[in-house]
C-alpha positions as CSV (number, residue, x, y, z in Angstrom):
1,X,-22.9,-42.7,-118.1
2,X,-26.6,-42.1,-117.2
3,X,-28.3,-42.9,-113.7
4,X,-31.0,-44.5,-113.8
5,X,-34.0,-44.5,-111.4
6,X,-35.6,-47.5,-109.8
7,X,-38.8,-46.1,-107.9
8,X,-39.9,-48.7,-105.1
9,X,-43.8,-47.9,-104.4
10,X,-44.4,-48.9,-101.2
11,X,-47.0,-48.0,-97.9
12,X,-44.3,-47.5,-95.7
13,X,-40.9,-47.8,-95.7
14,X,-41.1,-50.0,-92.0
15,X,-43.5,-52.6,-94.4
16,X,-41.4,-55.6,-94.1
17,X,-41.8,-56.7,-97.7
18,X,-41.0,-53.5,-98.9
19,X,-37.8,-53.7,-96.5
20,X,-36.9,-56.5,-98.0
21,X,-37.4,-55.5,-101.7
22,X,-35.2,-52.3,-101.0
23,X,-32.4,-54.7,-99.5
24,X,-33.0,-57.4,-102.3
25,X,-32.5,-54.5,-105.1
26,X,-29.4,-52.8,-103.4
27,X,-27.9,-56.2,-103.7
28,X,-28.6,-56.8,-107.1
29,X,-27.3,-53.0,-108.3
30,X,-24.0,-53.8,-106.3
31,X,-23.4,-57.5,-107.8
32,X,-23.9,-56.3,-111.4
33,X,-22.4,-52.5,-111.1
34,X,-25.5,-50.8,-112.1
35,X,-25.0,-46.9,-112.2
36,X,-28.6,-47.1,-110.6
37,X,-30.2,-45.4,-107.8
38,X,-33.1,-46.1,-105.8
39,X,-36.2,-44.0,-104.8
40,X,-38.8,-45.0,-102.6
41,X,-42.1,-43.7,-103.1
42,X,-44.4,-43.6,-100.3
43,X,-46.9,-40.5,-100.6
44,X,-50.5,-41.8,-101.2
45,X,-50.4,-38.5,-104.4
46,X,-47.2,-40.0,-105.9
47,X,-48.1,-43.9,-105.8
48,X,-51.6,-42.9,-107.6
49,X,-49.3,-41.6,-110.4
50,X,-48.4,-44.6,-111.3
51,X,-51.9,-46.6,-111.1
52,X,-51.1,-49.8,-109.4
53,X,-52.7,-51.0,-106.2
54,X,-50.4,-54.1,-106.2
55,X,-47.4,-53.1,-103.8
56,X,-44.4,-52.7,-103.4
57,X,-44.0,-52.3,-107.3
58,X,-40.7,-51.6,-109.2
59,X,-40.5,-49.1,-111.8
60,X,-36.8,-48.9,-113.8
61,X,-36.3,-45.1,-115.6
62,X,-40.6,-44.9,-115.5
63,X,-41.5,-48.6,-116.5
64,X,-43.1,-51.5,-114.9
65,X,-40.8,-53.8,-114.0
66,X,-42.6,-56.0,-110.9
67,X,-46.1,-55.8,-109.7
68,X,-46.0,-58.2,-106.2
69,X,-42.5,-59.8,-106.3
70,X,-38.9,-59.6,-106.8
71,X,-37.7,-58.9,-110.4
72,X,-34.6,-61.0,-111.4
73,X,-31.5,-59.1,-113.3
74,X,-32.8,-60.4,-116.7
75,X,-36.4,-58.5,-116.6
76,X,-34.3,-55.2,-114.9
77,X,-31.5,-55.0,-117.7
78,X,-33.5,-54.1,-121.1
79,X,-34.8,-50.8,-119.5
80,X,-31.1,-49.5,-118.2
81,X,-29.8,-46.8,-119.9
């Protein structure tokens, strides 16, 4: 099977909400066995890649999942591999 990517943009990886959206997404790749990983992207060159000022924002395998707030499973799932 395929890994996929979930890319975390974030300031810093000491922002609190961005703490928490790394512990909230762990969680949720555990509880439904995702072959998943997560990357955390905090260089000010990489995060203009992906032009969004709203942070942290989740990306699955390159596409915008959450802008702001915590995706649930259902809007994560359709762009698994």
């Amino acid at each position: 099977m395929m890994e996929n990517k979930i890319e975390i943009l974030c300031p810093s990886r000491q922002c609190p909400r961005c703490k928490k959206m790394i512990t909230y997404l762990e969680r949720l790749i555990a509880k439904n066995n995702w072959d998943a990983k997560i990357v955390v992207v905090t260089s000010l060159k990489e995060l203009l890649k992906f032009n969004t000022w709203i942070l942290p924002s989740v990306f699955v395998n390159g596409a915008k999942v959450a802008r702001g707030y915590k995706p649930i499973a259902k809007d994560i799932v359709p762009y698994l591999k």
